[in-house]
Chimera marker file (.cmm) of the C-alpha trace (Angstrom):
<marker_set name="trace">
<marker id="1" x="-6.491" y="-2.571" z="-13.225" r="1" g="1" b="0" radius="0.5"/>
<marker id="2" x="-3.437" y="-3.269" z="-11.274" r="1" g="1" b="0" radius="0.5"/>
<marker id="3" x="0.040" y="-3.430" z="-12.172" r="1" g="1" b="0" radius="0.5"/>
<marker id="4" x="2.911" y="-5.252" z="-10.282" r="1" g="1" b="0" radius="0.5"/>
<marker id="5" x="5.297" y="-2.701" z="-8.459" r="1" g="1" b="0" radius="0.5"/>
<marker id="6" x="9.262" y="-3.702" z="-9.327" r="1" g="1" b="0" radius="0.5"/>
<marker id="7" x="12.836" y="-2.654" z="-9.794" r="1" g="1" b="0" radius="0.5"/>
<marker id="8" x="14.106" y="0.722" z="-11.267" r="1" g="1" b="0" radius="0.5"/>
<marker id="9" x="10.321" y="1.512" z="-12.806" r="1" g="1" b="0" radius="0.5"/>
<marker id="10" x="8.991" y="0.933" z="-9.021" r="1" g="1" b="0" radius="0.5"/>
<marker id="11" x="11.564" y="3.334" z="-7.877" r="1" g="1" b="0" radius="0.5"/>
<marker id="12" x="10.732" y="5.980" z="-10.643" r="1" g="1" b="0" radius="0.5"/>
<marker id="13" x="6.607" y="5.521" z="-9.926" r="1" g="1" b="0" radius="0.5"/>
<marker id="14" x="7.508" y="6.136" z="-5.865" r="1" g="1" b="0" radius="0.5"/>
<marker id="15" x="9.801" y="9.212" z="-6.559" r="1" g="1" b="0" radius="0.5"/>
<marker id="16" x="7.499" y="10.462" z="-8.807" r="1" g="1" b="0" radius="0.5"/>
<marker id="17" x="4.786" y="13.331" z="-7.768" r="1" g="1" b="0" radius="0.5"/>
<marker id="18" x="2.575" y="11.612" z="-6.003" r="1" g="1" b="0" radius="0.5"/>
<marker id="19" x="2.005" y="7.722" z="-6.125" r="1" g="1" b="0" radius="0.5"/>
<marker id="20" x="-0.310" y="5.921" z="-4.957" r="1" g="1" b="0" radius="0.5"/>
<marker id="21" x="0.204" y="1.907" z="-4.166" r="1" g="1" b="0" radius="0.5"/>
<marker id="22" x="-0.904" y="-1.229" z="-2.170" r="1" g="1" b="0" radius="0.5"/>
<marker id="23" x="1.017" y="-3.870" z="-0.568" r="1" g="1" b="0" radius="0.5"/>
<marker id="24" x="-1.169" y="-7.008" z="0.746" r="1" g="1" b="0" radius="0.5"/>
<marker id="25" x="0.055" y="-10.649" z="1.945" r="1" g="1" b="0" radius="0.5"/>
<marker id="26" x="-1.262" y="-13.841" z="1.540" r="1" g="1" b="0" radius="0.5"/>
<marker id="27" x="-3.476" y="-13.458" z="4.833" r="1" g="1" b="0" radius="0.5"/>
<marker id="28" x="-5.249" y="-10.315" z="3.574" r="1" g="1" b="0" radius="0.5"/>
<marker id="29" x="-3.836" y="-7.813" z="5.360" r="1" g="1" b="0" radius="0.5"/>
<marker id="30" x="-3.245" y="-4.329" z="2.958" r="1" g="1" b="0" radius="0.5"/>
<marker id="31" x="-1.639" y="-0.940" z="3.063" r="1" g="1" b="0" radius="0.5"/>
<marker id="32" x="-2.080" y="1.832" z="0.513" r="1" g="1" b="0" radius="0.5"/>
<marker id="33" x="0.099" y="4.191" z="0.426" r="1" g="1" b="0" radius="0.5"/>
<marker id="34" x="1.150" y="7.681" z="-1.088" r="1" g="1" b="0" radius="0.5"/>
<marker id="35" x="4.477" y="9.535" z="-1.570" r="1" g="1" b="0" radius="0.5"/>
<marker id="36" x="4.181" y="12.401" z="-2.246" r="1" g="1" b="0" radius="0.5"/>
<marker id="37" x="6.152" y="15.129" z="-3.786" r="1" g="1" b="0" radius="0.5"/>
<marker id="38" x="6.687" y="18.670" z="-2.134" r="1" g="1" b="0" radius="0.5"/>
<marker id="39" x="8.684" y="21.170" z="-4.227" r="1" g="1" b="0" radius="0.5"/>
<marker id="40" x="10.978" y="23.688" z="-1.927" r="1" g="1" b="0" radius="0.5"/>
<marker id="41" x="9.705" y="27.492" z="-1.633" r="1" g="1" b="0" radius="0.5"/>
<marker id="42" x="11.488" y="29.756" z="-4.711" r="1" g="1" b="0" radius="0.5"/>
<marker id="43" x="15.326" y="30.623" z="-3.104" r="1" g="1" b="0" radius="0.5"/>
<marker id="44" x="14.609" y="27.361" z="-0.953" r="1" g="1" b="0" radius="0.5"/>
<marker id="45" x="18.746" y="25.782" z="-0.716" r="1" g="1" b="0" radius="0.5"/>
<marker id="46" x="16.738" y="22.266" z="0.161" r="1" g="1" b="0" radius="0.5"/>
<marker id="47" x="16.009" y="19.682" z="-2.387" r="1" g="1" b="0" radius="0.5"/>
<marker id="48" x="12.111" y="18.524" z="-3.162" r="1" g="1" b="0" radius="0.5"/>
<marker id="49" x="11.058" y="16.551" z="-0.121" r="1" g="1" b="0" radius="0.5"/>
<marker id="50" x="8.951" y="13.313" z="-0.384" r="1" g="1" b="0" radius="0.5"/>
<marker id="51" x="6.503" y="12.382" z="2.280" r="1" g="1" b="0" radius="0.5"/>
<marker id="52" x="5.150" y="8.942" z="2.954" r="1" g="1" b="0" radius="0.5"/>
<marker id="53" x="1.680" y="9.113" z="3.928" r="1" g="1" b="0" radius="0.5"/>
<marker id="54" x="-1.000" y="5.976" z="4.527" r="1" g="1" b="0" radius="0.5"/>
<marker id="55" x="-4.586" y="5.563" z="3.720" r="1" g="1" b="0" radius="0.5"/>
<marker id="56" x="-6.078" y="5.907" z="7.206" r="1" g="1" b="0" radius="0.5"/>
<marker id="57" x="-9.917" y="6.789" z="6.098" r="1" g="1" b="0" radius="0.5"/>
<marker id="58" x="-12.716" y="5.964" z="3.165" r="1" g="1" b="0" radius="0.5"/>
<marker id="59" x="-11.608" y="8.285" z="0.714" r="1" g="1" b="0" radius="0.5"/>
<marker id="60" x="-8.600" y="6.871" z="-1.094" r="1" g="1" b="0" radius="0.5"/>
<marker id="61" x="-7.812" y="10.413" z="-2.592" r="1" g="1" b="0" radius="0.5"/>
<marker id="62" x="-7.628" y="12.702" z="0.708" r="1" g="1" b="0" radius="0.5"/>
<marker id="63" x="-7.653" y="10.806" z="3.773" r="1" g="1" b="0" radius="0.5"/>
<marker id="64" x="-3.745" y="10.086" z="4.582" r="1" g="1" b="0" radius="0.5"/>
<marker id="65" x="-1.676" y="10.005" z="7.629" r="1" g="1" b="0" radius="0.5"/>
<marker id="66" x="1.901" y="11.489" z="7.338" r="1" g="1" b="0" radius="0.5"/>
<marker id="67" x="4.584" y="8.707" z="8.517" r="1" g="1" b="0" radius="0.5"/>
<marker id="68" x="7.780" y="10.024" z="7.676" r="1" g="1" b="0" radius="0.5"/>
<marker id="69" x="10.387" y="11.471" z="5.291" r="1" g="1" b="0" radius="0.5"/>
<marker id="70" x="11.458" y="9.359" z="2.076" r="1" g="1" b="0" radius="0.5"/>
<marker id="71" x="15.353" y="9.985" z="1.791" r="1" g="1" b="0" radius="0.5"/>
<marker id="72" x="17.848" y="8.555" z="-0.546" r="1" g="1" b="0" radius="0.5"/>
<marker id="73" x="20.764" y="6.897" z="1.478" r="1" g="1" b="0" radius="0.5"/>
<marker id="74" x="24.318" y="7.314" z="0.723" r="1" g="1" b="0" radius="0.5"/>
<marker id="75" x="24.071" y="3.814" z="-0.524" r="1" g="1" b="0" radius="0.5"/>
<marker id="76" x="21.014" y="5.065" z="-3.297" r="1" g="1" b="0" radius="0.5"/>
<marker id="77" x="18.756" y="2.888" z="-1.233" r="1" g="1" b="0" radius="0.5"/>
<marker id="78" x="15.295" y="4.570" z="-0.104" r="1" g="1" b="0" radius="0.5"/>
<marker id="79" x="14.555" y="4.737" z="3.582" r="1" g="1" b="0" radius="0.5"/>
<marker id="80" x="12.088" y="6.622" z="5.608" r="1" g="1" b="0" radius="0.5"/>
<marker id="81" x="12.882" y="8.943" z="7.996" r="1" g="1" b="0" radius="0.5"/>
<marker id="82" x="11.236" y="9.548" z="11.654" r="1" g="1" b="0" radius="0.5"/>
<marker id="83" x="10.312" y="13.180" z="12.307" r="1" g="1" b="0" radius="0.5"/>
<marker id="84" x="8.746" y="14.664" z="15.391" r="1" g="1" b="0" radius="0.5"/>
<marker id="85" x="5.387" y="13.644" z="13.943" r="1" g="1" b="0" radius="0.5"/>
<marker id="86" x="5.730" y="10.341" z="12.983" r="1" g="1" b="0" radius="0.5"/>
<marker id="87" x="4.519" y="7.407" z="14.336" r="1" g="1" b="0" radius="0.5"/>
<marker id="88" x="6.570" y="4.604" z="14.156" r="1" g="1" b="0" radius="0.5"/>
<marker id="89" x="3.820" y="1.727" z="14.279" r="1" g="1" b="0" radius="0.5"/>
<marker id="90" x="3.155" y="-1.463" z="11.626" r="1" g="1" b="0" radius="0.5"/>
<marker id="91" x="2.481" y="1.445" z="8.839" r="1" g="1" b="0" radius="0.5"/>
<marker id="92" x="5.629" y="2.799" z="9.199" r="1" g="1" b="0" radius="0.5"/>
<marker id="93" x="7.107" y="-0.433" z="9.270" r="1" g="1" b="0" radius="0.5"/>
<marker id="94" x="5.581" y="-1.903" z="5.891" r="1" g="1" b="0" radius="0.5"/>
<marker id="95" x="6.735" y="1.128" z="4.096" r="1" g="1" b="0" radius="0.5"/>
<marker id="96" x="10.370" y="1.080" z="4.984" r="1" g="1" b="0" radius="0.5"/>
<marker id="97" x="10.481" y="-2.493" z="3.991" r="1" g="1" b="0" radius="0.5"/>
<marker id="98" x="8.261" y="-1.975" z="0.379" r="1" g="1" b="0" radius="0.5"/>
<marker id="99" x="11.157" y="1.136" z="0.118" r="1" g="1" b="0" radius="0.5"/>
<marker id="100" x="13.879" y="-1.699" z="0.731" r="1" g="1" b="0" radius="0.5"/>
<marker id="101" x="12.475" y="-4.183" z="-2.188" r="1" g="1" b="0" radius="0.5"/>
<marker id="102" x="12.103" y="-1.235" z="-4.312" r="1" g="1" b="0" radius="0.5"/>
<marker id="103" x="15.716" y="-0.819" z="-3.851" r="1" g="1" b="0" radius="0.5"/>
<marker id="104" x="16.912" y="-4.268" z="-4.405" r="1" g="1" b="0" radius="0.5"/>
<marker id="105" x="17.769" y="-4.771" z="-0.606" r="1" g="1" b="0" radius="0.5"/>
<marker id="106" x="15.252" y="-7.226" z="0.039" r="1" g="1" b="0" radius="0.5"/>
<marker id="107" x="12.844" y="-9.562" z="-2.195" r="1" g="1" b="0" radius="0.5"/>
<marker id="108" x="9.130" y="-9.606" z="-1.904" r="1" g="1" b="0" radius="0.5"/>
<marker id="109" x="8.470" y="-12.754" z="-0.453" r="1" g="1" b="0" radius="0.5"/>
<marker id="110" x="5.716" y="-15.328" z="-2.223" r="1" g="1" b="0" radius="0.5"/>
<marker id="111" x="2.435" y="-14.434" z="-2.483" r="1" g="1" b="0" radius="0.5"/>
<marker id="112" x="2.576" y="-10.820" z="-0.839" r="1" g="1" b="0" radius="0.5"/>
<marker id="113" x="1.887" y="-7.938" z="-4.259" r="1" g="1" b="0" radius="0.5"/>
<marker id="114" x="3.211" y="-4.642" z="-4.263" r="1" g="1" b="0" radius="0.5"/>
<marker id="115" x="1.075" y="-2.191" z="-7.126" r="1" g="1" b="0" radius="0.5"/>
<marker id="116" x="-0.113" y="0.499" z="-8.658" r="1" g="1" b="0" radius="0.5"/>
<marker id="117" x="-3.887" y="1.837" z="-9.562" r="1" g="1" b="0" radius="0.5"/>
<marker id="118" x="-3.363" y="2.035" z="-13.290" r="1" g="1" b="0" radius="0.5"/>
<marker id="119" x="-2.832" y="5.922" z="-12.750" r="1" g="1" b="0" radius="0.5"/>
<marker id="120" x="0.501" y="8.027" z="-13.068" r="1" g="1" b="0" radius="0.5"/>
<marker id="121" x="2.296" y="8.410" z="-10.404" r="1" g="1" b="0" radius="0.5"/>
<marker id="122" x="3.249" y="12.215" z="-11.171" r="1" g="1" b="0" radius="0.5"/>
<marker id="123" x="0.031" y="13.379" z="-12.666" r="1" g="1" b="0" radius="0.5"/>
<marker id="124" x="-2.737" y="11.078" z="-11.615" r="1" g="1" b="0" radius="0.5"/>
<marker id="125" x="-3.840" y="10.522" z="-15.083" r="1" g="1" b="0" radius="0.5"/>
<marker id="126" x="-5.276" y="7.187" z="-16.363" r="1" g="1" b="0" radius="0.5"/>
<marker id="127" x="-2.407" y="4.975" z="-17.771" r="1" g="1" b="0" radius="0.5"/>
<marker id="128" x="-3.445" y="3.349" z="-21.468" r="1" g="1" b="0" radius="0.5"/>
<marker id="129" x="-0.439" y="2.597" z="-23.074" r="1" g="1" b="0" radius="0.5"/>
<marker id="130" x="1.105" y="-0.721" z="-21.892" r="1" g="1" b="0" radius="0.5"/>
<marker id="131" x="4.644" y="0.303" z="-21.215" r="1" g="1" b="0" radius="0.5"/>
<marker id="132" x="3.280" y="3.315" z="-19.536" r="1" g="1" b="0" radius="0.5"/>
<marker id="133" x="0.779" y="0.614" z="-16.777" r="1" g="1" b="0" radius="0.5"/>
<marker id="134" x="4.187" y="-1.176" z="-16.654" r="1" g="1" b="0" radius="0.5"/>
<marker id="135" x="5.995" y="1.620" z="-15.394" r="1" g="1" b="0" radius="0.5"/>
<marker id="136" x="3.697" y="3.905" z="-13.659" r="1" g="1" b="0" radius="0.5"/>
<marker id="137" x="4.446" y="6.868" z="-15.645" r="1" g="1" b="0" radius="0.5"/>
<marker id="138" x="2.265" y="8.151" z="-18.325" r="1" g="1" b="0" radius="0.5"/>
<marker id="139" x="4.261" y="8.825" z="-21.617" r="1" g="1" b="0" radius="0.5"/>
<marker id="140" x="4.119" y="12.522" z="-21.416" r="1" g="1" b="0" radius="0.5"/>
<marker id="141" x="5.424" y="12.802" z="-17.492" r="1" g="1" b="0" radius="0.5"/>
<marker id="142" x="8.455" y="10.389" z="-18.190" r="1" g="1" b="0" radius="0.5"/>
<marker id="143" x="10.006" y="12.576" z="-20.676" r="1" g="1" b="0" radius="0.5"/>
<marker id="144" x="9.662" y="15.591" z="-17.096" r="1" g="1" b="0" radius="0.5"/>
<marker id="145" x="11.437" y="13.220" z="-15.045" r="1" g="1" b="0" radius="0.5"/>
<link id1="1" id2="2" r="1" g="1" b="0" radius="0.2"/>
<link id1="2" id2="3" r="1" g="1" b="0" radius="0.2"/>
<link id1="3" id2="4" r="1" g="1" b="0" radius="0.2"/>
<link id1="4" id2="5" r="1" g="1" b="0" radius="0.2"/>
<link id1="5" id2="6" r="1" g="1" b="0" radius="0.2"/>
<link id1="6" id2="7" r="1" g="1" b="0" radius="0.2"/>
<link id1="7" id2="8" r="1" g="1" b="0" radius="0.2"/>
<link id1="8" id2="9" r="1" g="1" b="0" radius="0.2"/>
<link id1="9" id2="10" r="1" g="1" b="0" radius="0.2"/>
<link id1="10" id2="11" r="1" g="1" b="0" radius="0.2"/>
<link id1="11" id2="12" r="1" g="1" b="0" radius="0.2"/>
<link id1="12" id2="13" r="1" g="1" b="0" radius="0.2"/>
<link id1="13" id2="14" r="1" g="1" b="0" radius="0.2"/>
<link id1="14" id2="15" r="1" g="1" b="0" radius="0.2"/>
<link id1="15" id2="16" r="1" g="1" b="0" radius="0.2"/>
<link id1="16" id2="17" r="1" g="1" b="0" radius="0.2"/>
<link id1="17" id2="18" r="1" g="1" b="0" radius="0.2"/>
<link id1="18" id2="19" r="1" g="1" b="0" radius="0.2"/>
<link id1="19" id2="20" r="1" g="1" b="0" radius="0.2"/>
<link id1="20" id2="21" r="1" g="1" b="0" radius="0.2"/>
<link id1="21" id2="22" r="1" g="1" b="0" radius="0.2"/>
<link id1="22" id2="23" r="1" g="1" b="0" radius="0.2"/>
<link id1="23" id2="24" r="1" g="1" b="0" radius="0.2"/>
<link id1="24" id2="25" r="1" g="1" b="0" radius="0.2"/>
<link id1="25" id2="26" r="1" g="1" b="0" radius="0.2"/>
<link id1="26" id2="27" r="1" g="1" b="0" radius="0.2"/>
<link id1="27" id2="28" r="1" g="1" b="0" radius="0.2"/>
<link id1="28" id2="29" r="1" g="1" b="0" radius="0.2"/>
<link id1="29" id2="30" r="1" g="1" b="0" radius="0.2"/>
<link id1="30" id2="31" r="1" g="1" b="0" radius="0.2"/>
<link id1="31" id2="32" r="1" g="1" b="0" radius="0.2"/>
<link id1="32" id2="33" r="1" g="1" b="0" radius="0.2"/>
<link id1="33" id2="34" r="1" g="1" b="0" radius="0.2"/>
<link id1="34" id2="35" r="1" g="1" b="0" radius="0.2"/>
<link id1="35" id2="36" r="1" g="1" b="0" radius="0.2"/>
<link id1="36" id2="37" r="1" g="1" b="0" radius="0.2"/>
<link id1="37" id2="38" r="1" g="1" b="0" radius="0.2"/>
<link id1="38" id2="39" r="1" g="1" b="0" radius="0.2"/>
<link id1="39" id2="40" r="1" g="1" b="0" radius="0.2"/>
<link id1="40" id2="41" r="1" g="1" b="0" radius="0.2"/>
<link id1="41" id2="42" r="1" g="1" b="0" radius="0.2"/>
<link id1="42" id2="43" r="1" g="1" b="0" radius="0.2"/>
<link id1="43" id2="44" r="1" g="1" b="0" radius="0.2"/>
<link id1="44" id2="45" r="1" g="1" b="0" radius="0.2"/>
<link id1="45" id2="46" r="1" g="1" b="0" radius="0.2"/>
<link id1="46" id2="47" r="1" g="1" b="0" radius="0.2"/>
<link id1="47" id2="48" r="1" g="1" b="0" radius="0.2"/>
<link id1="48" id2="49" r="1" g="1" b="0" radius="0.2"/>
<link id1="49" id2="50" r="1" g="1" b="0" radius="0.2"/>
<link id1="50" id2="51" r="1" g="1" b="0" radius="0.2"/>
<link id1="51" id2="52" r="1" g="1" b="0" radius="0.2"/>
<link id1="52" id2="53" r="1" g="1" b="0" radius="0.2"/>
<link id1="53" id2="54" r="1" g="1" b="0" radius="0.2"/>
<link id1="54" id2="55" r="1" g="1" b="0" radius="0.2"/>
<link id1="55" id2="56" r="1" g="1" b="0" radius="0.2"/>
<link id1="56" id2="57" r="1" g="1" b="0" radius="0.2"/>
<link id1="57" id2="58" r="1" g="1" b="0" radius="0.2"/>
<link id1="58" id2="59" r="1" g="1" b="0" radius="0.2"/>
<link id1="59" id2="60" r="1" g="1" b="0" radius="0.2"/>
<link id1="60" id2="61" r="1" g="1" b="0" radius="0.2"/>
<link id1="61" id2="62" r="1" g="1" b="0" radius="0.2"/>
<link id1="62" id2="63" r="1" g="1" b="0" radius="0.2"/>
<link id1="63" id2="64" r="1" g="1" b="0" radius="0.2"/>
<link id1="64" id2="65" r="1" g="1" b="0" radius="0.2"/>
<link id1="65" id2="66" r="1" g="1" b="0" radius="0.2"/>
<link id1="66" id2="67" r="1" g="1" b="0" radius="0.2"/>
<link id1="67" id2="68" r="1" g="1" b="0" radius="0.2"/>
<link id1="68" id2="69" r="1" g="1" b="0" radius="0.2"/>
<link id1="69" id2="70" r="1" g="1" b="0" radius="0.2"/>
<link id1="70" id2="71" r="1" g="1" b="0" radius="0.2"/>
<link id1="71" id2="72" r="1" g="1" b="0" radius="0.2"/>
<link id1="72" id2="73" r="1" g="1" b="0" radius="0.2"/>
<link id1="73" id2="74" r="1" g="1" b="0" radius="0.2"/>
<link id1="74" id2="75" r="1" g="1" b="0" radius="0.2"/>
<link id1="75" id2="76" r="1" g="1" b="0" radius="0.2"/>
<link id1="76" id2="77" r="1" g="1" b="0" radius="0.2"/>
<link id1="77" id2="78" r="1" g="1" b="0" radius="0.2"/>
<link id1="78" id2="79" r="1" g="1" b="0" radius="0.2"/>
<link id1="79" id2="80" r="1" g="1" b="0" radius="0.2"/>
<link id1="80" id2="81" r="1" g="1" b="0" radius="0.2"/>
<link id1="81" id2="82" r="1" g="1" b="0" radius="0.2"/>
<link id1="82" id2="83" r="1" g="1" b="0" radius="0.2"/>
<link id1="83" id2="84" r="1" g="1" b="0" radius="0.2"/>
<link id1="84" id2="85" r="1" g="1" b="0" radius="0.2"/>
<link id1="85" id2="86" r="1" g="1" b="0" radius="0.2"/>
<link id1="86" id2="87" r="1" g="1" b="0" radius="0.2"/>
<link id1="87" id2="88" r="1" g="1" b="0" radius="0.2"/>
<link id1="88" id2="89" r="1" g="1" b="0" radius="0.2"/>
<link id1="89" id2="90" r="1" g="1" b="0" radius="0.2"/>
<link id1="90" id2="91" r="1" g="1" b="0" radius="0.2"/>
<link id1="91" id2="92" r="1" g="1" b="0" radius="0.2"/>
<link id1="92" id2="93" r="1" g="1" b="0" radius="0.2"/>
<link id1="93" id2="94" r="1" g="1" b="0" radius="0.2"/>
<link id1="94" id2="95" r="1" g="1" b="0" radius="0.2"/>
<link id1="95" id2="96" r="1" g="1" b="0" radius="0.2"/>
<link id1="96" id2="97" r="1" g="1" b="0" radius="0.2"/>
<link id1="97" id2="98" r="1" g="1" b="0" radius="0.2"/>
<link id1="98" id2="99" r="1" g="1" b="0" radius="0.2"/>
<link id1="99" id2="100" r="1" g="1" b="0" radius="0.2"/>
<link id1="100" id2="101" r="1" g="1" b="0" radius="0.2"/>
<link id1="101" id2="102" r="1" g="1" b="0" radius="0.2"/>
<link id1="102" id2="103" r="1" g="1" b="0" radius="0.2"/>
<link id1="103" id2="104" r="1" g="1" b="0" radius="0.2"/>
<link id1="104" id2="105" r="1" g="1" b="0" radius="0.2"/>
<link id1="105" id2="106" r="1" g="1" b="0" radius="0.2"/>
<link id1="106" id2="107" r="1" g="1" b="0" radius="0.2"/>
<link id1="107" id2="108" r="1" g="1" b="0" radius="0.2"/>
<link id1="108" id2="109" r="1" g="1" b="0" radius="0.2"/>
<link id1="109" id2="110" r="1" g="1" b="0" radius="0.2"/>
<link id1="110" id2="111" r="1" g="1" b="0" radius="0.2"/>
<link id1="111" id2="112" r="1" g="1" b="0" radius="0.2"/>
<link id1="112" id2="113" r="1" g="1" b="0" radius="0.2"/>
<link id1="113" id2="114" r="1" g="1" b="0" radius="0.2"/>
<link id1="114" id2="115" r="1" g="1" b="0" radius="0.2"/>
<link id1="115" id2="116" r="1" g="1" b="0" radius="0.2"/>
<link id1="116" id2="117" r="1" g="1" b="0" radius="0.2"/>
<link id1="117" id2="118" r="1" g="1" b="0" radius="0.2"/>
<link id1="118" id2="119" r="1" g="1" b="0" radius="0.2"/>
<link id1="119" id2="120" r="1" g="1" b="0" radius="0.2"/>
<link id1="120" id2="121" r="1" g="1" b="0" radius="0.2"/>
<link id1="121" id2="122" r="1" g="1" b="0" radius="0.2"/>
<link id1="122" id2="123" r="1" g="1" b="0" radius="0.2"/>
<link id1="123" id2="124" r="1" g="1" b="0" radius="0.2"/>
<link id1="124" id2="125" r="1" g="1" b="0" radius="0.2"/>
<link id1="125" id2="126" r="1" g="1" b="0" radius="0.2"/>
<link id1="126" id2="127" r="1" g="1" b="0" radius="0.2"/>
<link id1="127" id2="128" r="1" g="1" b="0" radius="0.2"/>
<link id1="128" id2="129" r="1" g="1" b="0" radius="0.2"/>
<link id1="129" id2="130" r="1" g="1" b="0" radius="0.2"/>
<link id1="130" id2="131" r="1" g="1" b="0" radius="0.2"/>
<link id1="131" id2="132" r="1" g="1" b="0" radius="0.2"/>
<link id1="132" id2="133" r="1" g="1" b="0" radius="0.2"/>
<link id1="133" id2="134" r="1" g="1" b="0" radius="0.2"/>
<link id1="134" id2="135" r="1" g="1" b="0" radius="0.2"/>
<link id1="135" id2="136" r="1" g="1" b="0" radius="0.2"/>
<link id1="136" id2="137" r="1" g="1" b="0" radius="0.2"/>
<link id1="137" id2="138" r="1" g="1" b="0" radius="0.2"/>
<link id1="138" id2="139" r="1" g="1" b="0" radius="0.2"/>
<link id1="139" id2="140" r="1" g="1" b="0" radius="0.2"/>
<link id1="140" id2="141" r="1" g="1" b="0" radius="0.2"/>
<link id1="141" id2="142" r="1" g="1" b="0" radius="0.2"/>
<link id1="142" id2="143" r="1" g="1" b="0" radius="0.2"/>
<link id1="143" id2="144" r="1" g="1" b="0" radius="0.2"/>
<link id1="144" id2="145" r="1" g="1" b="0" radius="0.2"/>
</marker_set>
């Protein structure tokens, strides 16, 4: 099951835990990718960070290469963020632009698809109910966010 990837629900999904998503194009070309979620250490004066990561091996659960830092602008547009361990290459690349359509900066042009797995993007869980697959966000993890 996949679900189409838009608007405010697409931004709630990404900022979420730990989604998990795939944008292809018309050609065939695909990126999955995962941002994830780190909570600061207890005293911590630093907000939750969010790492983008992309599927770089077989297992679509573990095997994820760190690209950068997902930060909220001053303009509440997301946009990643080189570190000293990123690699700024075509991965990089494809995830700061799905970040600008899931901000409204830019429009997903015809016939590329931007989703999610059918699982939450906090928990992982299984999504059932239908405005729960539309969103991303299982019933019980929306009401945490």
């Amino acid at each position: 099951m996949t679900t189409t990837l838009n608007g405010a629900a697409g931004r709630t999904f990404l900022l979420a835990g730990k989604a998990i998503f795939t944008i292809s194009n018309p050609s065939g070309d695909r990126y999955t990718f995962m941002v994830q979620r780190v909570e600061p250490k207890p005293g911590s004066p630093y907000p939750a960070t969010y790492f983008g990561k992309v599927l770089t091996g077989r297992d679509n659960t573990s095997d994820y290469t760190y690209l950068g830092i997902v930060i909220t602008r001053p303009d509440d547009a997301l946009a990643l963020k080189a570190t000293a361990k990123s690699q700024v290459a075509k991965p990089f690349k494809v995830l700061e632009f799905v970040l600008r359509v899931l901000s409204g900066l830019q429009e997903l042009p015809e016939g590329y698809t931007l989703q999610h797995e059918g699982r939450c993007g906090r928990c992982g869980r299984t999504l059932t109910v239908p405005s729960s697959i539309e969103s991303g966000i299982g019933p019980e993890c929306a009401t945490r966010l």
